[in-house]
Every structure is written in C-alpha cells, then in structure tokens.
RODREN-598125 format. One record per residue (C-alpha): residue in one letter; chain; x, y, z. Coordinates in steps of 0.02 Angstrom, whole numbers. Layout:
<pts>
+--------+--------+--------+--------+--------+
! residu ! chaine !     xx !     yy !     zz !
+--------+--------+--------+--------+--------+
!      a !      A !      X !      Y !      Z !
...
+--------+--------+--------+--------+--------+
</pts>
This chain:
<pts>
+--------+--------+--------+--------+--------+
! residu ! chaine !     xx !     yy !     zz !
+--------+--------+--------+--------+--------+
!      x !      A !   2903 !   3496 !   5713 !
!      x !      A !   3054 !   3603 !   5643 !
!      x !      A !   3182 !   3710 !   5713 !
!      x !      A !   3312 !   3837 !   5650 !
!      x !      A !   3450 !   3905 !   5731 !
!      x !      A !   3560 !   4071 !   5717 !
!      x !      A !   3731 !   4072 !   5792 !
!      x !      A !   3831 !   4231 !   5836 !
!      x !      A !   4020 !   4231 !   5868 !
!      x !      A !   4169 !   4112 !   5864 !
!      x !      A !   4192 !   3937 !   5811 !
!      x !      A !   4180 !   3866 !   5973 !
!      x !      A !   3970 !   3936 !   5951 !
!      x !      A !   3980 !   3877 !   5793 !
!      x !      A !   4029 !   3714 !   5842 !
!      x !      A !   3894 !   3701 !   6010 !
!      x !      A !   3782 !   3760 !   5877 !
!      x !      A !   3806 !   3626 !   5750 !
!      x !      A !   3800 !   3491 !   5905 !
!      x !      A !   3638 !   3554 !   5980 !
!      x !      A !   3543 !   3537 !   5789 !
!      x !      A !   3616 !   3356 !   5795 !
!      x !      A !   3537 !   3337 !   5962 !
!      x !      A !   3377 !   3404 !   5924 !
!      x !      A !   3379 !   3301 !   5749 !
!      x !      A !   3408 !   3120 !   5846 !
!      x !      A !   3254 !   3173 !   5968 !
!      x !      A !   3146 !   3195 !   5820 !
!      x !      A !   3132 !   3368 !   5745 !
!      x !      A !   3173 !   3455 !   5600 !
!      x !      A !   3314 !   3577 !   5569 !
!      x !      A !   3304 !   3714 !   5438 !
!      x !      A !   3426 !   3829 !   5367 !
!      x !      A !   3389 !   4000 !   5442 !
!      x !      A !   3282 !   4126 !   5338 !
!      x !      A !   3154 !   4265 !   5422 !
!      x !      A !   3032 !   4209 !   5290 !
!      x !      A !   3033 !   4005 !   5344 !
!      x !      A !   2880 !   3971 !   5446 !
!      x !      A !   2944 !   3894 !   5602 !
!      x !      A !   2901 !   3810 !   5748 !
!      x !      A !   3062 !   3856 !   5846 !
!      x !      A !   3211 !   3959 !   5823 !
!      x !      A !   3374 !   3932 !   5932 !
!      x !      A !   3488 !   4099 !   5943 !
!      x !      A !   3651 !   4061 !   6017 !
!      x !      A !   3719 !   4214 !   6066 !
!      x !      A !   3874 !   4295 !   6091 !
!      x !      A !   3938 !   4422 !   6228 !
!      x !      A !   4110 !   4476 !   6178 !
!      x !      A !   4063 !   4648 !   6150 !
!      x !      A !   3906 !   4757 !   6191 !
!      x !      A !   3878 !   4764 !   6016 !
!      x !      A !   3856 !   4594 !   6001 !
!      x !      A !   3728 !   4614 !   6136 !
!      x !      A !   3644 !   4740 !   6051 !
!      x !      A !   3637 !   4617 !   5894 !
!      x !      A !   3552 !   4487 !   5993 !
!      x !      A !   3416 !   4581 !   6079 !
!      x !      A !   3385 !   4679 !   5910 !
!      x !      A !   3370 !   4506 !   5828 !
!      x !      A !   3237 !   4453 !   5970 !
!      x !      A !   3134 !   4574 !   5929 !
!      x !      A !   3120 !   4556 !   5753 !
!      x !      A !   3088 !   4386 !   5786 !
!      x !      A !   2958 !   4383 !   5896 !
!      x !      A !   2878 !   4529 !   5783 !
!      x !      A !   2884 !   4410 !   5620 !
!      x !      A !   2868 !   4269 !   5687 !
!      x !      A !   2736 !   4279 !   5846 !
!      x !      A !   2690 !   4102 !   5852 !
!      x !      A !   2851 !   4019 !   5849 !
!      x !      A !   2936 !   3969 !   6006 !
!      x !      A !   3096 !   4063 !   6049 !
!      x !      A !   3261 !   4013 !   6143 !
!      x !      A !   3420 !   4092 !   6191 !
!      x !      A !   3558 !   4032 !   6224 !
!      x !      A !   3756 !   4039 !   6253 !
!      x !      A !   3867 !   4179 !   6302 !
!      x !      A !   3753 !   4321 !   6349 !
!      x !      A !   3640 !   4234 !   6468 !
!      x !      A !   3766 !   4164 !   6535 !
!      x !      A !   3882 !   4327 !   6585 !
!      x !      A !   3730 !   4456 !   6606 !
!      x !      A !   3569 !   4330 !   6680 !
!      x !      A !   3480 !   4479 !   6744 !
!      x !      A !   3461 !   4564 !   6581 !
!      x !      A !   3432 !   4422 !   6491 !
!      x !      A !   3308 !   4357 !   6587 !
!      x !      A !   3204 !   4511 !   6584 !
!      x !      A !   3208 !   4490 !   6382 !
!      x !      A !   3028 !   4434 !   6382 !
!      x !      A !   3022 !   4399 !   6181 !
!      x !      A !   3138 !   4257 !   6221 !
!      x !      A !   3011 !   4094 !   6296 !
!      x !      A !   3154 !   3988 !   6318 !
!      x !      A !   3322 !   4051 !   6394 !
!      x !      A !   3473 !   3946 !   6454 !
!      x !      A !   3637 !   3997 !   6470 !
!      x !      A !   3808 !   3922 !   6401 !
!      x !      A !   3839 !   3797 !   6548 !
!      x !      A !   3667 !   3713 !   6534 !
!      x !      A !   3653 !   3732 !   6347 !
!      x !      A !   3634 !   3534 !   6318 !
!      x !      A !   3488 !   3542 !   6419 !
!      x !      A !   3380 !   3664 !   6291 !
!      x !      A !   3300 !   3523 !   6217 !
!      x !      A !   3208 !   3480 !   6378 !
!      x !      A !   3170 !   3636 !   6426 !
!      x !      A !   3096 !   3676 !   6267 !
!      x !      A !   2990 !   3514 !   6259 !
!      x !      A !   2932 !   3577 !   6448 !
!      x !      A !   2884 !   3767 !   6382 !
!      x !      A !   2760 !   3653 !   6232 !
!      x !      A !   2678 !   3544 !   6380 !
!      x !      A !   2635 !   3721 !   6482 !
!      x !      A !   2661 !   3859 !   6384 !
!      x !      A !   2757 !   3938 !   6549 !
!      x !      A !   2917 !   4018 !   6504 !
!      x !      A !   3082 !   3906 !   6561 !
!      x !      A !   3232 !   4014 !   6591 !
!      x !      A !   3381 !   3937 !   6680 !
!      x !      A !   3556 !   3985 !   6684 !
!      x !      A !   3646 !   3877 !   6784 !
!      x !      A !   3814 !   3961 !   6855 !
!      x !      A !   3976 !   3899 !   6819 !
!      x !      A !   4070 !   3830 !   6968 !
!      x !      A !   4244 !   3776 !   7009 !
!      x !      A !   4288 !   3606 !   6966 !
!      x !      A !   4147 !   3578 !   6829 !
!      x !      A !   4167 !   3444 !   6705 !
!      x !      A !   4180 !   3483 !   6530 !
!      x !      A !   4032 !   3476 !   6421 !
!      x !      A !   4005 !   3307 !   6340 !
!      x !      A !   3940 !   3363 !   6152 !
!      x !      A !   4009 !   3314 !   5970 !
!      x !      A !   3948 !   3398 !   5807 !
!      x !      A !   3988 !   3257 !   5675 !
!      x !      A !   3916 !   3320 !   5504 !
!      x !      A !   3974 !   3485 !   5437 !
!      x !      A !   3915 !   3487 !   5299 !
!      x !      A !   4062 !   3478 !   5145 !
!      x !      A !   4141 !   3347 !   5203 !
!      x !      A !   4311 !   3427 !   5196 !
!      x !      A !   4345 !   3512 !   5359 !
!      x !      A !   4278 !   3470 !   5539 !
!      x !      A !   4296 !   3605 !   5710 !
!      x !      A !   4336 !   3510 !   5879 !
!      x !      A !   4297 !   3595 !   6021 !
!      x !      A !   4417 !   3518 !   6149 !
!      x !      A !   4408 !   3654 !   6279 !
!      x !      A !   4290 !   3764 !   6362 !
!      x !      A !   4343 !   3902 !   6486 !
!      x !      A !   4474 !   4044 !   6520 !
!      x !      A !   4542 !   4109 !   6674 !
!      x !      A !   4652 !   4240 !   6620 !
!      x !      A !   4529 !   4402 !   6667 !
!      x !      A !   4606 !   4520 !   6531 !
!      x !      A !   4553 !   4688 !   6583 !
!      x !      A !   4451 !   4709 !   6437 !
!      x !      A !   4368 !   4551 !   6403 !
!      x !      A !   4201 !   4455 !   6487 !
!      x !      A !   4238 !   4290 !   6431 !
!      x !      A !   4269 !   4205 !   6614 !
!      x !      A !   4124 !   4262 !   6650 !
!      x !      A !   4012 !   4192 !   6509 !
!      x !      A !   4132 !   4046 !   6505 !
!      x !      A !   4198 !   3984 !   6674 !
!      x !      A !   4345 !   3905 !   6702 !
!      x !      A !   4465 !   3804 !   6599 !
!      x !      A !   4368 !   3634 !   6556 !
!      x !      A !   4451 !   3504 !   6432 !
!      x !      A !   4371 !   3358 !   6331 !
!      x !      A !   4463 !   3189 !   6381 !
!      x !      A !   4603 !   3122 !   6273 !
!      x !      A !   4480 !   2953 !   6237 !
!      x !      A !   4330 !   3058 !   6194 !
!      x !      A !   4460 !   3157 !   6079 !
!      x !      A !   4515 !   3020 !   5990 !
!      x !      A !   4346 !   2926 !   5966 !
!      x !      A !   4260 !   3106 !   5906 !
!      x !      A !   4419 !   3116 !   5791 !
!      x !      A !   4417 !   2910 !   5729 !
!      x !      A !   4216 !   2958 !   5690 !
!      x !      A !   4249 !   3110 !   5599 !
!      x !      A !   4410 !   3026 !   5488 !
!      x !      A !   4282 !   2878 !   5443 !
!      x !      A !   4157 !   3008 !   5379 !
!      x !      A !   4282 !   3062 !   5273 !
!      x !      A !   4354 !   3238 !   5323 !
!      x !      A !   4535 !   3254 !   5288 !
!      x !      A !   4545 !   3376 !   5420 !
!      x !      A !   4513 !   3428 !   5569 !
!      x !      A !   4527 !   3603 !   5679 !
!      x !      A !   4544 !   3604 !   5874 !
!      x !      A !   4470 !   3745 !   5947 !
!      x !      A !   4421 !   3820 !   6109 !
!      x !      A !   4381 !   3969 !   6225 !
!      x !      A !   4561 !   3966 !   6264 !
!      x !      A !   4627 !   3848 !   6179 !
!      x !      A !   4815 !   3854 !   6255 !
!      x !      A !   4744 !   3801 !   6415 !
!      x !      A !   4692 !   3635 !   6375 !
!      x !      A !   4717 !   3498 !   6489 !
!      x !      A !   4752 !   3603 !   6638 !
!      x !      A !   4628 !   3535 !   6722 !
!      x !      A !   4680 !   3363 !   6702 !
!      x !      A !   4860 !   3360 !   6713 !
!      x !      A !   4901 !   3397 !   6521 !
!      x !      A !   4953 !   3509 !   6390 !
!      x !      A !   4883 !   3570 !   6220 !
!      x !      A !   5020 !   3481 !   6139 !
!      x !      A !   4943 !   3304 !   6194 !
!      x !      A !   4782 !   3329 !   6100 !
!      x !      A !   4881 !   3397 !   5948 !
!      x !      A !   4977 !   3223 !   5950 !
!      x !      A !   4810 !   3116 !   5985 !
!      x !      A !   4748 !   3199 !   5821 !
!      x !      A !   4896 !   3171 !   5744 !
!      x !      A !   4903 !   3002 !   5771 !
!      x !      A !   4718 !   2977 !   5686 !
!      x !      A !   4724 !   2863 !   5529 !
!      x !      A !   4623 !   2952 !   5384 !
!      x !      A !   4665 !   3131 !   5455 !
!      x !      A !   4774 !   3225 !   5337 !
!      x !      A !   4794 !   3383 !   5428 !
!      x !      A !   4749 !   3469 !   5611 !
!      x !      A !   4743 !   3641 !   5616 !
!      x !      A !   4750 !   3739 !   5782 !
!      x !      A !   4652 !   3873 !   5808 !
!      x !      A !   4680 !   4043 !   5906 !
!      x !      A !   4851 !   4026 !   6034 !
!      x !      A !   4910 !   4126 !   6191 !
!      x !      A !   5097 !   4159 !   6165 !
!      x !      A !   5117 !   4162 !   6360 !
!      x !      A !   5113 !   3960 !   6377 !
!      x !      A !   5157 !   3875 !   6191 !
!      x !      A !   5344 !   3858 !   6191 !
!      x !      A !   5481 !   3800 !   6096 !
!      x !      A !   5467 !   3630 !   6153 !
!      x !      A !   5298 !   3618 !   6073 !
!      x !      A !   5332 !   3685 !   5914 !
!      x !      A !   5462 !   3562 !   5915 !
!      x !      A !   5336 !   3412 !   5960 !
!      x !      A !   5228 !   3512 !   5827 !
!      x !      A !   5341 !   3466 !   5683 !
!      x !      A !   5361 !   3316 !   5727 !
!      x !      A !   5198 !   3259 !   5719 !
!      x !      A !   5187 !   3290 !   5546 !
!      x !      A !   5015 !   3322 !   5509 !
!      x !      A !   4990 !   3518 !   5597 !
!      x !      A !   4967 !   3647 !   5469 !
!      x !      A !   5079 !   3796 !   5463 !
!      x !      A !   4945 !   3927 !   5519 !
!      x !      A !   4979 !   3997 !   5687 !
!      x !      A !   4848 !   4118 !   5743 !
!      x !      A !   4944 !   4199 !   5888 !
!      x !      A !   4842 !   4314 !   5995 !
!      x !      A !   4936 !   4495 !   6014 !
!      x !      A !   4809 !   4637 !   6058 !
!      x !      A !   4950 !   4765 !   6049 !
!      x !      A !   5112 !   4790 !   5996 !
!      x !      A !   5162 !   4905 !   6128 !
!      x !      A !   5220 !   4847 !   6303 !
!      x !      A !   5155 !   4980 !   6404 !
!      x !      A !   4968 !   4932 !   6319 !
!      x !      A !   4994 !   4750 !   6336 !
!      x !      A !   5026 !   4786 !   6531 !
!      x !      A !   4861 !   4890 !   6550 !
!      x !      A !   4787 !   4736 !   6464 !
!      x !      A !   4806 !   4624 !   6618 !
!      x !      A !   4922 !   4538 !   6446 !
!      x !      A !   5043 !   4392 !   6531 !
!      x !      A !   5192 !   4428 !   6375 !
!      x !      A !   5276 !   4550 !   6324 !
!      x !      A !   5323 !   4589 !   6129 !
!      x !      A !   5511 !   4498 !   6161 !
!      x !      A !   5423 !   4358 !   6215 !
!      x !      A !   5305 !   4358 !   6091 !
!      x !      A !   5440 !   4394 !   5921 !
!      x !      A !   5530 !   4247 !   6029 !
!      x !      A !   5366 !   4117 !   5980 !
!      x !      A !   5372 !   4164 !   5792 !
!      x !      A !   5542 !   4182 !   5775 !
!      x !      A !   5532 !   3975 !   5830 !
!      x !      A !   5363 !   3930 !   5718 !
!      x !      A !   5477 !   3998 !   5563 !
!      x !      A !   5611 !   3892 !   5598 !
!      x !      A !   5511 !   3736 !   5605 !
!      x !      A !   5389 !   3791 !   5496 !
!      x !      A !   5438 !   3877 !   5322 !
!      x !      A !   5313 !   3972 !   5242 !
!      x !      A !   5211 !   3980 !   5423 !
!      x !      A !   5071 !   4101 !   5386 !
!      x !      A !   5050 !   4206 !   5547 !
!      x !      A !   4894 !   4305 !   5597 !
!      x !      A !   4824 !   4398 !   5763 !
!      x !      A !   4715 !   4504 !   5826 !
!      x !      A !   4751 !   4698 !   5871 !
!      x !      A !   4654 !   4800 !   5972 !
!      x !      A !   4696 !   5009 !   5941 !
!      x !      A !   4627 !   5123 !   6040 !
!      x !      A !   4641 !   5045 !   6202 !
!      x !      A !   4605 !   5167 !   6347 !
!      x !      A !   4781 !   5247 !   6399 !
!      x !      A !   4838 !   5212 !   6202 !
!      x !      A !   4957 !   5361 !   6161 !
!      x !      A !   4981 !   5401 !   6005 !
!      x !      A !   5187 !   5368 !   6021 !
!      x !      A !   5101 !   5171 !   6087 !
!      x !      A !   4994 !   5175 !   5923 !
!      x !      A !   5158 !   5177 !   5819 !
!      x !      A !   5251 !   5047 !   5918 !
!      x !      A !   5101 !   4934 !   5896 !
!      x !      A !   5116 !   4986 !   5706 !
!      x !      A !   5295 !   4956 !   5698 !
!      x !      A !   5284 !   4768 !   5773 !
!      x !      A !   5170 !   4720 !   5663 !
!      x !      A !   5275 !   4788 !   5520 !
!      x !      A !   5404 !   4692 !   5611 !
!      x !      A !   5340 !   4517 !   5626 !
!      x !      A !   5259 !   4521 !   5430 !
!      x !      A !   5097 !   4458 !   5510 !
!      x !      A !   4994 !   4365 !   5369 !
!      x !      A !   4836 !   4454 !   5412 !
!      x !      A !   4787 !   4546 !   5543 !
!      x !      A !   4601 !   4556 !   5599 !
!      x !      A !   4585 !   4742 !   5693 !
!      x !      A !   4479 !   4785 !   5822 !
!      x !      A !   4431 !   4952 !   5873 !
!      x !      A !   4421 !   4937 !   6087 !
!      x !      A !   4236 !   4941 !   6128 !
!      x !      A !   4178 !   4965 !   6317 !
!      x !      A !   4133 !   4795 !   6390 !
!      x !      A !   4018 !   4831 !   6541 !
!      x !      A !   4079 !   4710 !   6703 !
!      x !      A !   4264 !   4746 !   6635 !
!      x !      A !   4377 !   4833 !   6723 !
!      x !      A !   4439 !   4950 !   6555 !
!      x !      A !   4282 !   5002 !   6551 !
!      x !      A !   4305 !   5111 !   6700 !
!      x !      A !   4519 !   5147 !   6658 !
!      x !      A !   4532 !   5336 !   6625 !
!      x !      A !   4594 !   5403 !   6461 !
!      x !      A !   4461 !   5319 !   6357 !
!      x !      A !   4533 !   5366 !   6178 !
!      x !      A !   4401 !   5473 !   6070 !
!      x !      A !   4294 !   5354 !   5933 !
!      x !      A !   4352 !   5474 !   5792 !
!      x !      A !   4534 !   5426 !   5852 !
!      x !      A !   4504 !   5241 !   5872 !
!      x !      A !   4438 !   5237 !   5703 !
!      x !      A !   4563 !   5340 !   5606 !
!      x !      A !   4721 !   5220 !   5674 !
!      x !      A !   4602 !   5061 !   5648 !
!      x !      A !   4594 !   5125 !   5465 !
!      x !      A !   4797 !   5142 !   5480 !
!      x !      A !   4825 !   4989 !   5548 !
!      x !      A !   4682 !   4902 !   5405 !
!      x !      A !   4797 !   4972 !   5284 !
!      x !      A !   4963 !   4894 !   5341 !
!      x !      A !   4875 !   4738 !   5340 !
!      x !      A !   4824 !   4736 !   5187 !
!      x !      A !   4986 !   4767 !   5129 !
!      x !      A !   5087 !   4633 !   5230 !
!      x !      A !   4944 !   4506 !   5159 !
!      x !      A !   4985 !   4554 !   5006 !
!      x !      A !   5182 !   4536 !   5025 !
!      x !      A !   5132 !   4380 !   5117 !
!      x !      A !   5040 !   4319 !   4949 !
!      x !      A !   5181 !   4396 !   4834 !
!      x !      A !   5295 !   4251 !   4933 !
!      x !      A !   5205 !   4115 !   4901 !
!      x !      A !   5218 !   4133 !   4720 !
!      x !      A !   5335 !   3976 !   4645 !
!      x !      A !   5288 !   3856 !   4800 !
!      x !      A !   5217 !   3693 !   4757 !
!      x !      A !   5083 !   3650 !   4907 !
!      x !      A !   4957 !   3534 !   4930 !
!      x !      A !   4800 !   3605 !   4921 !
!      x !      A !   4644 !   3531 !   5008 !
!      x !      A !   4489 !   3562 !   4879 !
!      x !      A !   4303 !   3626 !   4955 !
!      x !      A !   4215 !   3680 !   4817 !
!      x !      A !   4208 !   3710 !   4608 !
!      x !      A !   4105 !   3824 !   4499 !
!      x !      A !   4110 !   3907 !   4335 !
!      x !      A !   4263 !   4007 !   4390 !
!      x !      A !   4375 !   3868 !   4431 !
!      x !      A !   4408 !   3759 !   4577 !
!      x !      A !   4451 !   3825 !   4769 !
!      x !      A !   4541 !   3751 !   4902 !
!      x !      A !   4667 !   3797 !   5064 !
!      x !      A !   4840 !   3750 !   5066 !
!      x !      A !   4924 !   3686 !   5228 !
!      x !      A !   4936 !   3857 !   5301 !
!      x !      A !   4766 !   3930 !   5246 !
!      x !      A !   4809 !   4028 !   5057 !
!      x !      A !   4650 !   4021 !   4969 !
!      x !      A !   4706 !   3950 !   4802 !
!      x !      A !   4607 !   3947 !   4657 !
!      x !      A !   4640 !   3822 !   4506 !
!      x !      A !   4560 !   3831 !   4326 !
!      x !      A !   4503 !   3662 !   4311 !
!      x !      A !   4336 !   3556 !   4252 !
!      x !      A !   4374 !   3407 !   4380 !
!      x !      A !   4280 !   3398 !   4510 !
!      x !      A !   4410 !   3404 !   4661 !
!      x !      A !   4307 !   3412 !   4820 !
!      x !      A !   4389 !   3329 !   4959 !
!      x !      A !   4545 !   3299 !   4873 !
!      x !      A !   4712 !   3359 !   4922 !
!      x !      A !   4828 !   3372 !   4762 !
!      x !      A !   4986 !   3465 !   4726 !
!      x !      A !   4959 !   3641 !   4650 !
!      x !      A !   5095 !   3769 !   4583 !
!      x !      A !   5057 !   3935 !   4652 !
!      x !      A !   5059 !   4043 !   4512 !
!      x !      A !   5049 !   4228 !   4592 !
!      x !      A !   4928 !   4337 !   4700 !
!      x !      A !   4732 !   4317 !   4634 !
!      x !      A !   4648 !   4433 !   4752 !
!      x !      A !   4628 !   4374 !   4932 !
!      x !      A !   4728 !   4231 !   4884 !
!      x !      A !   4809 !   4129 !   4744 !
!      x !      A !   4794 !   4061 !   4558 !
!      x !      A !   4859 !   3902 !   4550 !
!      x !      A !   4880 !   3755 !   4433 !
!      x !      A !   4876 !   3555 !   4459 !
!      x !      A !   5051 !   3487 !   4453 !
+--------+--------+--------+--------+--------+
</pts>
C-alpha cells in the first residue's frame, strides 16, 4: 500500500514529517511525492496552527481531498489537533486524526481504521514532565544538508501566539541520542547539519542544560563541516555563548534572532521578555565574533495598540541593526490568544500599507547586505547544478551561484564573491 504526505509550517513539521514517512517506509508501505492526481491509498496532512489562516488552509485542503480522492484513507495530524481538539475532531473528512504529542503513534492507528473501517481520533494532551519524542528523520534527500529537531515545546505564552498550546512544554532530545542521530547523519554523508526546535533557546531546560551543549556535541562530530542554528530568543543566548560559539569552530555565521517589533512599548504588549537594548546588545556581540554574521528576524506590524509613532521606531531599529532579511508579518487574530481580545486592533488596510513599508526596507538592507559581501572569499557548500551554473550557501546562508560544468554537489570549495546576482551572489571557484 502507498502513502503521501503534505506538511504545513516550520522545519520542526518538516522534520516530524520526514521521520513519520521513514516510519511508515520500515513497516512496509510506500511513500509518494504528493500530487492531487496520484491515486493513493493514504494521505498524511501534518498541519500547522500558527495562525487561523493556516487553519483555514488545512480544513480547505481536507475537503478537496476527500472530494478527489473519496476512497483514500485520510489522517491529520500535528499542531491543529493538538491546540483546537474540538474542532478538529468534528472535521469528519479526516478518518484518522492524532494530534502532535501522539503523532508517532499514526501508524497504528491507521493500520486499526483498515481492520474496522471506524474512525480513530486521539489527541493525547500534553502534560507536565513529558519526555521528549524519540523520532529521527535520516534521509533528506540531497545529501547536503540535514534538520535536527532537538527540542520540542515553549513556555513563554506570548500574547499573540498558540504554540504552548499545540506544543507543550519545553522537551529536549538527550545529548547521546544527539550525538548518535548526528554520527548517523555525518556517515551518510551530509556536511551539515541544522538544529532546530519549537523554541529552540530553551533546550535542555528540562534536563539541566543549555543550547550551547548541543551546539558543542555537534561540533564535536567527525564528518560534520558546519551546524547551523536555527530561530533564537535574544532573552536567554548571551555573550558567553557566542563566545563558546566561536570557539567551536564549525557554527555558521547566520543568526536568526527573533524580534517581533522594534518598539519597546509593542514588545511589552507582546508578553516579549527583551527589550531593543538588550536585543542591539546580542548582535552587537555575534559581529564581534562573527564578521560578516548575516542577521535575520521576524517583524510583526500592526500589532493591536501599534501607533503609528511605534511603527517608525520599529522601522528605525531595523534600519539600525542592518538586518540581512527580514521576513514580515502582518498580526493576524489567533483565537485562544489573549491579543485577540487587546483593544485597538489596527485596521487591515493599515497593517498592510506599513507591511508593504517595512517589505521595502528589507529589501533594501538585503541588498546592502549583498553589496558587502562582494570581494569575500567563502566557502561555499554546493546543492545543486543546471544549465545556468552551479548553486550553493556560504557559511552564513548567501545563495551563491558559480558558472561552472563540474558537478559540485556536496562539495564545499572556496568561491570569490563577485557582486549581487539577484537574491544572492555570482561567484567564481578560487
């Protein structure tokens, strides 16, 4: 029998994802590459909650399942069951639903819904004190660039976000199941990795440790060229661990450091645990042990309570701190979330216009950002060729494309970074 599966959201889904097709691969099935027109017998839809929207997606995508494909078997999974179990439960085109706690059980309890044809649906709350879900995803395809979820969780409650609920609290993965996961993944030849979780800066507070300990475990790896971090709170990385950072050797000089808004006054309504001193403070440290750090966030505008007189200030930090990109976010209602009921919810037309604003000053900091690179010599990690030349990411994620007929996949050679080419760079082998 075959099986498909379509994954909303982060990397961390991404990553569950990747392990449940291994899982349902060792116990004997299938697994396709998603496409409405493949005749199935199962389809896996790992969904996301961060936003309503994303909701919307998933139960919009349920239907058109179950409408084109009536006779295969459909499960849910992940985030939304998890945080809303009432709602999703009632989604009758959906025969199989678990939520994100219980996901490693689907493959029973889709094996159960074959032998009676009685829909399964169990969501299985998180609790205090839960272990940390025992799952590896070792094949992603190129063999180039692995994700390692190495913690599940959050516990911060920002006023705007639903992610403790879907998620729980803060779970880590084990500093010997690190290592082995990493060792396997090394042998298979990927030359790097990326740690990622809910919240990733919490790892190991569970356990007694720090984030910093599984960035020197990877470290440490033989075969592993490179570990990449993925997105950080600026409230509990310090200069200590950018210190320990550098002197592992091996972390890349991409920091994604989580800001939401550049205005105090916002990041207080936010339930945020920094302020903008603090945070200028952290990258102010990553460029002094890391030249040519590229550093990106995430900005929210139109939070509710966002003045106009905020909106600039947010502007103007981010002008400040020459952010490498910035991915915006218009604020969206999250039902259960306690901005959804703050007053002064900021007009869509509003939110829109200073997202557009705030796009554009991106854009043009990238670009600056891209302009500096020019001249460097990097080493450049290769993932793919074709008839326009040969692409890769440097240490601290420049897309850098060389004009070259050898096949460089999986290498990591020295390029000379000729000058902006688009999102990224044009580059030549040195």
């Amino acid at each position: 029998m075959n099986i498909a599966f379509y994954t909303f959201g982060c990397k961390v889904n991404q990553y569950e994802t990747q392990a449940l097709r291994q899982q349902f691969t060792t116990q004997g099935w299938t697994t396709l590459d998603f496409s409405h027109s493949t005749p199935w017998d199962a389809v896996v839809i790992n969904s996301c909650t961060v936003t309503a929207e994303g909701d919307r997606k998933t139960r919009q995508l349920l239907r058109r399942l179950r409408r084109e494909h009536p006779d295969s078997v459909i499960c849910l999974t992940g985030c939304y069951p998890q945080a809303f179990p009432e709602e999703a439960s009632a989604l009758t085109e959906a025969d199989v639903v678990t939520g994100s706690r219980n996901r490693k059980d689907l493959p029973q309890a889709l094996e159960r819904f074959l032998a009676t044809r009685q829909r399964v649906v169990e969501i299985e709350p998180h609790r205090p004190g839960e272990d940390f879900e025992a799952m590896s995803a070792g094949d992603f395809g190129r063999r180039t660039r692995a994700f390692v979820k190495i913690e599940d969780g959050c516990e911060n409650y920002c006023a705007y976000c639903i992610i403790p609920a879907a998620r729980g609290p803060v779970r880590s993965k084990p500093l010997d199941q690190l290592r082995s996961e990493l060792e396997a993944l090394a042998r298979s030849g990927y030359r790097e990795v990326v740690l990622a979780g809910i919240n990733l800066s919490a790892y190991g507070r569970d356990q007694g440790l720090r984030l910093i300990d599984a960035i020197v475990t990877a470290a440490a790896v033989p075969g592993l060229r490179r570990v990449r971090l993925g997105s950080l709170e600026p409230d509990v990385i310090g200069p200590q661990d950018f210190a320990r950072m550098a002197a592992a050797g091996k972390v890349c000089p991409q920091f994604h450091l989580s800001l939401q808004s550049g205005c105090d006054a916002t990041l207080r309504r936010m339930g945020r645990r920094y302020d903008t001193a603090h945070y200028l403070s952290a990258v102010e440290e990553i460029r002094r042990r890391f030249p040519l750090a590229a550093i990106t966030t995430d900005i929210i505008v139109g939070f509710p309570g966002e003045t106009q007189a905020d909106f600039l200030e947010s502007l103007d930090f981010a002008r400040q701190v020459g952010f490498a990109r910035i991915h915006v976010f218009p604020y969206s209602k999250r039902p259960g979330t306690r901005a959804a009921e703050l007053p002064d919810q900021v007009p869509q037309e509003e939110k829109k216009r200073r997202g557009a604003e705030l796009i554009a000053l991106g854009e043009e900091l990238r670009s600056a950002f891209l302009d500096r690179m020019a001249g460097a010599t990097q080493e450049v990690l290769f993932e793919e060729g074709g008839p326009d030349g040969q692409t890769g990411y440097t240490e601290n994620y420049t897309p850098v494309r060389v004009l070259s007929l050898e096949r460089l996949q999986g290498e990591i050679r020295q390029v000379r970074l000729l000058g902006r080419d688009g999102d990224g760079c044009l580059g030549e082998l040195v």
